[in-house]
C-alpha positions in Angstrom: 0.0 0.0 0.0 1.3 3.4 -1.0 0.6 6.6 0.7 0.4 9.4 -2.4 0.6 13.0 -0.2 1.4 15.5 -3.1 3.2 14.0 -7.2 3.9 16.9 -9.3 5.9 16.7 -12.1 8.8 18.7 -13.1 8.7 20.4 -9.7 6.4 20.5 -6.5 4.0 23.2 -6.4 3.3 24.2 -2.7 0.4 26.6 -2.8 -2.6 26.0 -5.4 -3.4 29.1 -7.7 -7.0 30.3 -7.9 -7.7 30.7 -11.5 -10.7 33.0 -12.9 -13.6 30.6 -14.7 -12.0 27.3 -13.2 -14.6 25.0 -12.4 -14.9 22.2 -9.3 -15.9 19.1 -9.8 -16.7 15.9 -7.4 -16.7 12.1 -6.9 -18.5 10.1 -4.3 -19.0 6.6 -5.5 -21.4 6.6 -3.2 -23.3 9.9 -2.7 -27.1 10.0 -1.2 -28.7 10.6 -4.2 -26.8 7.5 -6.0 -29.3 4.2 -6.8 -26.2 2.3 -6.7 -24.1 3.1 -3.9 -20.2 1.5 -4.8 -21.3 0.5 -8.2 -20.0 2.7 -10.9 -22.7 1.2 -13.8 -25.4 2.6 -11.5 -25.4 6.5 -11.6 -27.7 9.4 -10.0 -30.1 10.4 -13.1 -28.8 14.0 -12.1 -25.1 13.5 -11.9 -23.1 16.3 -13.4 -20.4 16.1 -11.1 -21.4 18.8 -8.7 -21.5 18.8 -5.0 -24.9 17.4 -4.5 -24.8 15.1 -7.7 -21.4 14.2 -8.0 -19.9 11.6 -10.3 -19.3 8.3 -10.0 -15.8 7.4 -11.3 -12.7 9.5 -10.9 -12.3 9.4 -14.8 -15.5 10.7 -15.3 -14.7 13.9 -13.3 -11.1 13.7 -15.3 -13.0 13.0 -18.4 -15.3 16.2 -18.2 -12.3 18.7 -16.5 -10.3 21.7 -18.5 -7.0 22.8 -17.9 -7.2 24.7 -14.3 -10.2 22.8 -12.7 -10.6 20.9 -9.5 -11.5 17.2 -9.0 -12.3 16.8 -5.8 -12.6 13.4 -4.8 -14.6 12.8 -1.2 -13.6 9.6 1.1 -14.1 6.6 0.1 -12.6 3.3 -1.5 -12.2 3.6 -5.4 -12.5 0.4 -7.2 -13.2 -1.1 -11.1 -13.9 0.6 -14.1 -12.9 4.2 -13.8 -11.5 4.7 -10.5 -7.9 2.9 -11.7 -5.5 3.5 -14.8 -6.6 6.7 -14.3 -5.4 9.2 -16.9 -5.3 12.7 -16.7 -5.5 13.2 -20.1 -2.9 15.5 -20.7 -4.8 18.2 -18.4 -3.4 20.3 -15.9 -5.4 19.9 -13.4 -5.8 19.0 -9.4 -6.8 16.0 -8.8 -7.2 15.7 -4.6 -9.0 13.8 -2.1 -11.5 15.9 -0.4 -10.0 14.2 3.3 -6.8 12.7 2.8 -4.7 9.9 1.8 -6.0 8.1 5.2 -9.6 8.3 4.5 -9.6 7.9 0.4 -8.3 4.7 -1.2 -8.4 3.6 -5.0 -7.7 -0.2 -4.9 -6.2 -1.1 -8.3 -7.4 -4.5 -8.0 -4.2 -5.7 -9.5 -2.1 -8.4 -10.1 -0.1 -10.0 -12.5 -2.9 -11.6 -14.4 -5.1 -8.6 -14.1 -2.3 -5.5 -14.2 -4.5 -2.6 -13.0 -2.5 0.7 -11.7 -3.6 3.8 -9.8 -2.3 6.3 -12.3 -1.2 5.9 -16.1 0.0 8.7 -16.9 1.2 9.3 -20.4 -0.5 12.4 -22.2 2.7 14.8 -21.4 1.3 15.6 -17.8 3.4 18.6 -16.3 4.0 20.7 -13.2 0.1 21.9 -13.4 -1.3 18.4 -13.6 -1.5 17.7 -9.6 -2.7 14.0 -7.8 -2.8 14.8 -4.3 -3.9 12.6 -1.0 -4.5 9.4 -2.3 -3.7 6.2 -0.6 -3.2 3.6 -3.2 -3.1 -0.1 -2.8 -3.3 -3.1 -5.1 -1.7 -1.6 -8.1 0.2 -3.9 -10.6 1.8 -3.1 -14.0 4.2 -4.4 -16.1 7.0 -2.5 -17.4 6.0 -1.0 -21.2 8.3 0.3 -23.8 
């Protein structure tokens, strides 16, 4: 199990910039309003990914996200379809846990016959594109070239 507290890349940035027009989205996998609490296939009819309807799936918030929003992801455990090999796309972004590394997990799910990861990140991510208090455990991947 792996704590993640704060991965930039390129270098750390220690305060978080507000930006004019940037919008805030959430995740809660399993929210009041949700029909399917845990199970991402089963959504609020109302989600748009804002407080009271948030998404389901990390990627979805990810997936609907422009350069300078917030993901805000609330406490929880994160599992299947869309809550690992997360990609951010290529956005610069924050991606954070609303609590903490110690009171939101994504569980990969992984092993070596099923190689899930937390994070693949491969879109030319930089120093804007932020992943911040995470705990991650269960993650598997095999090197690629």
């Amino acid at each position: 199990m792996v704590r993640l507290r704060m991965l930039c890349f390129v270098a750390c940035v220690c305060g978080l910039l507000t930006v004019a027009n940037a919008a805030t989205y959430y995740v809660n996998d399993d929210a009041p309003a949700d029909p399917g609490p845990g199970d991402v296939t089963v959504s609020d009819p109302a989600e748009d990914g804002s407080s009271e309807h948030p998404f389901d799936a990390i990627q979805e918030a990810i997936d609907a996200a422009a350069d300078t929003d917030t993901v805000i992801v609330r406490g929880g455990t994160y599992t299947d379809t869309g809550n690992r090999d997360i990609d951010l796309l290529g956005k610069a972004i924050i991606l954070r846990s609303q609590n903490g590394p110690e009171f939101t997990m994504i569980d990969c799910e992984g092993s070596s016959a099923v190689p899930y990861r937390a994070f693949y990140l491969h879109s030319g991510e930089g120093a804007a594109s932020i992943i911040d208090g995470f705990t991650i455990a269960n993650g598997y991947a095999s090197r690629r070239s």
